[in-house]
C-alpha positions as CSV (number, residue, x, y, z in Angstrom):
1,X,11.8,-49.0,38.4
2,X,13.8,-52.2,39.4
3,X,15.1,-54.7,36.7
4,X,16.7,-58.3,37.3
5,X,19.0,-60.3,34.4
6,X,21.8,-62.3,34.7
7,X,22.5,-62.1,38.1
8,X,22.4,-58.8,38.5
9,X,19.7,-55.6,39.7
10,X,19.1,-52.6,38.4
11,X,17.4,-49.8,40.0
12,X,16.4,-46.6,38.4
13,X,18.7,-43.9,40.7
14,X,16.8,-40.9,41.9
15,X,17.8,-37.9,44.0
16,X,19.4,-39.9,46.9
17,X,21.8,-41.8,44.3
18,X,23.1,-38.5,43.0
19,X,26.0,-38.0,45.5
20,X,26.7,-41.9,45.3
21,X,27.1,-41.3,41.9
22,X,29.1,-38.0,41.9
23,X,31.6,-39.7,44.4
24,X,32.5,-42.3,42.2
25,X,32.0,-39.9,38.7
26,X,34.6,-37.5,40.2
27,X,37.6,-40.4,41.1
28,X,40.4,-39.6,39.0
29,X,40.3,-43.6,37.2
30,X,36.8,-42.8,36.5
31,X,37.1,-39.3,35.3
32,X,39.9,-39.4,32.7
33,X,37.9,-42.1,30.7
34,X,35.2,-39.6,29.9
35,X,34.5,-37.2,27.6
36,X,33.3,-34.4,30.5
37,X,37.1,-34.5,32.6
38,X,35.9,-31.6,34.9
39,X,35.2,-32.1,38.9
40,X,31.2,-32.0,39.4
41,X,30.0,-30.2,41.9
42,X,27.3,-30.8,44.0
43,X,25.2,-27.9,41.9
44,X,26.4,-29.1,39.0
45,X,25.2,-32.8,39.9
46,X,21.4,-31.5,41.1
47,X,21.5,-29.3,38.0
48,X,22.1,-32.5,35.9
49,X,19.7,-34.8,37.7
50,X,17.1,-32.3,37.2
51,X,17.4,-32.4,33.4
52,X,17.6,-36.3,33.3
53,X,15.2,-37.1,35.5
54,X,12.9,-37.5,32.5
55,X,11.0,-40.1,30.4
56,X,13.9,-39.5,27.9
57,X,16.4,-40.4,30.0
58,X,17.1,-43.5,32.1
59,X,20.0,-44.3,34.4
60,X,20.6,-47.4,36.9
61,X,22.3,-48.2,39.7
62,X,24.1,-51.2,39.5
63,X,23.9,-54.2,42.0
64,X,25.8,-57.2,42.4
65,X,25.3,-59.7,45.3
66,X,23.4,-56.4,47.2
67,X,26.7,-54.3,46.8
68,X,26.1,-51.0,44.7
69,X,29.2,-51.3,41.6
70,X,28.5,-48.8,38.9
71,X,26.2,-47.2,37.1
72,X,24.9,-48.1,32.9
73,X,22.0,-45.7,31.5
74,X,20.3,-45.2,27.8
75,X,20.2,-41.3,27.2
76,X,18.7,-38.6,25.1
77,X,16.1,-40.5,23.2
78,X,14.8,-39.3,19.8
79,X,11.3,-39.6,18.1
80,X,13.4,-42.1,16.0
81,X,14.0,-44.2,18.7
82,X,18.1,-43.6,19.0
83,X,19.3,-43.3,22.2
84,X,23.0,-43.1,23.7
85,X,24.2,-46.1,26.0
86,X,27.3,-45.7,28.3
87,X,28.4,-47.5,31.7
88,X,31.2,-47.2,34.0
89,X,31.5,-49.8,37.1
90,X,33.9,-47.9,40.1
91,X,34.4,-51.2,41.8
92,X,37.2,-52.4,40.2
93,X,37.0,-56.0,41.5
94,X,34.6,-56.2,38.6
95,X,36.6,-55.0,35.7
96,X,37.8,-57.7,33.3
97,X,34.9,-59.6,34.3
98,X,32.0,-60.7,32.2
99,X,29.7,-58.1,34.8
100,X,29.8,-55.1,32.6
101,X,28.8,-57.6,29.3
102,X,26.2,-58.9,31.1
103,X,24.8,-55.2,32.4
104,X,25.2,-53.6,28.8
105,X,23.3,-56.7,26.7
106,X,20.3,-56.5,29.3
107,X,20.3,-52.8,28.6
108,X,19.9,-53.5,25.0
109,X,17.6,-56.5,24.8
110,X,15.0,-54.0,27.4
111,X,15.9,-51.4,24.7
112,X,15.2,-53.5,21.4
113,X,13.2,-56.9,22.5
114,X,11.7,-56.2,25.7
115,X,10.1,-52.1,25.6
116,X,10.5,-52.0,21.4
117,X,11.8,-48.7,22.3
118,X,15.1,-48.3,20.3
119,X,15.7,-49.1,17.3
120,X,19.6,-48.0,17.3
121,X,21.7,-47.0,19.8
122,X,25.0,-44.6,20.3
123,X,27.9,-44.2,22.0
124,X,30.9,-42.0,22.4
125,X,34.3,-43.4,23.5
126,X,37.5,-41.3,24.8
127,X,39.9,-42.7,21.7
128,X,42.4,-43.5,25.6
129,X,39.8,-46.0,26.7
130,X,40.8,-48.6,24.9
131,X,39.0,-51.6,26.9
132,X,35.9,-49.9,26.6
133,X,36.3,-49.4,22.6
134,X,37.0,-52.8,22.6
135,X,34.1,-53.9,24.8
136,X,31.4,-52.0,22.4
137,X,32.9,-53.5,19.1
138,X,32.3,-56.2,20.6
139,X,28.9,-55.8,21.4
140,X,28.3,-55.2,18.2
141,X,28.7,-51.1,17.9
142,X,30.5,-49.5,14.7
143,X,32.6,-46.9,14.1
144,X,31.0,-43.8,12.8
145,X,32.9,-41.0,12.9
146,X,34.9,-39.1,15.5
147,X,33.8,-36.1,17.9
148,X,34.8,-32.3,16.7
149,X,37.8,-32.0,19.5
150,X,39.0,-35.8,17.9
151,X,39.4,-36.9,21.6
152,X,36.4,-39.6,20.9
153,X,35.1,-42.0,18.9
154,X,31.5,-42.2,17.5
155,X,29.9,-45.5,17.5
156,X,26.6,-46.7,16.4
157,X,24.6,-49.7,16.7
158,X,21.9,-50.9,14.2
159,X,18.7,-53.0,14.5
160,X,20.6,-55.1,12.1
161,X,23.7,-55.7,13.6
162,X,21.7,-56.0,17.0
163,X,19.8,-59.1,15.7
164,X,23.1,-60.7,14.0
165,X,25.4,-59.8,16.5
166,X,24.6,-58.6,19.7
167,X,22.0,-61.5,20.0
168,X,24.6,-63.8,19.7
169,X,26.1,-62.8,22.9
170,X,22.5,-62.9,24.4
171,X,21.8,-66.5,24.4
172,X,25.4,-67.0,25.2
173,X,25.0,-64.7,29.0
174,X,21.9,-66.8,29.3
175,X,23.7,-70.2,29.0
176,X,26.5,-69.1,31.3
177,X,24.5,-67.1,33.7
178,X,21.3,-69.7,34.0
179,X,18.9,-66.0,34.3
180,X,17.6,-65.3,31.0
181,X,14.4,-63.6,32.0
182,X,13.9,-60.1,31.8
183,X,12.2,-59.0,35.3
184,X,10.6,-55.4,35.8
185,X,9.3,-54.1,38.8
186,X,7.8,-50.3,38.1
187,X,4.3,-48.5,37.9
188,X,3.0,-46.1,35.0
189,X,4.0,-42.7,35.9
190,X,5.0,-39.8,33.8
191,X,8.5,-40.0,33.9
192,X,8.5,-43.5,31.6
193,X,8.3,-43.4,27.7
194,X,4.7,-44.7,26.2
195,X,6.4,-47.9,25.2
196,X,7.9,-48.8,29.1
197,X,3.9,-47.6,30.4
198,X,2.3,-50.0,27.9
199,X,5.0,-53.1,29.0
200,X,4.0,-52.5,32.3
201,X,-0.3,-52.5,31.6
202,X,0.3,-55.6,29.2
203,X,2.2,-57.6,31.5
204,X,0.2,-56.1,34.9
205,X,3.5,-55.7,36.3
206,X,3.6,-53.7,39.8
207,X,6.3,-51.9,41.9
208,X,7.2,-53.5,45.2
């Protein structure tokens, strides 16, 4: 699966991106923001690939300008369409920039508009990061709650604050970027909720 918005391409990682994405997981800048501090081996990496590499789970490389810069997924789905959203970019030439905004709102608008898969999403922030706590309220995520060691925050974000808020920021990345359109390359298969299968049919999109 390969998806294009503002300027940027995202491309569904499979078992070649999982040592990519250990490298840069494991770096000590990257590492200390997370909830999961521990060095991942490469078993423990396979181990975790094997239980995401499901129709529940979906995790992108991504691309800037053809150079691999991070990585943004939408986890654990639910019957009741809730799913977690996190992203960390390793090259740091992007941070501070409007890349990661731009990643994270055409995560949610595929989520909500495109697939009407989700109809709320989560995330969990290390209470230390405070750029990326910042960066979701900004999006439009809440404060919930707090995680049972207190070392993170809950956050939670509504239909409703999706539509008044998040959307705001949508047509704004659209103006600045000049790429509004949502672009999909993918083909049915298994591994792809009902919802992303159907898209695909209905708009007789193909994987090239």
């Amino acid at each position: 699966m390969i998806v294009q918005q503002y300027g940027l391409t995202y491309t569904r990682i499979t078992a070649d991106d999982i040592e990519l994405v250990r490298y840069w997981r494991n770096q000590e800048f990257i590492r200390n923001t997370m909830q999961f501090k521990e060095y991942i081996t490469p078993l423990m990496q396979q181990k975790w690939f094997k239980n995401i590499d499901n129709k529940y789970n979906y995790y992108f490389i991504i691309h800037f300008q053809d150079k691999k810069i991070g990585l943004i997924n939408c986890k654990d789905s639910t019957k009741e369409k809730v799913a977690e959203g996190g992203i960390f970019i390793w090259d740091k030439s992007f941070w501070g920039t409007s890349v990661p905004a731009f990643a994270s709102l055409a995560m949610l608008q595929a989520v909500f508009d495109e697939f009407e898969s989700g109809e709320a999403s989560i995330a969990t922030i290390s209470k230390q990061n405070n750029l990326a706590l910042d960066f979701n309220l900004k999006l439009g995520y809440r404060i919930i709650g707090e995680t049972d060691d207190k070392q993170c925050y809950k956050l939670y974000l509504t239909r409703k604050d999706y539509d008044t808020k998040t959307k705001k920021l949508i047509r704004a990345a659209s103006i600045m970027t000049g790429q509004p359109h949502f672009k999909l390359w993918a083909s049915v298969n298994d591994k792809q909720s009902d919802e992303i299968n159907a898209y695909i049919i209905k708009h007789q999109i193909t994987l090239v």
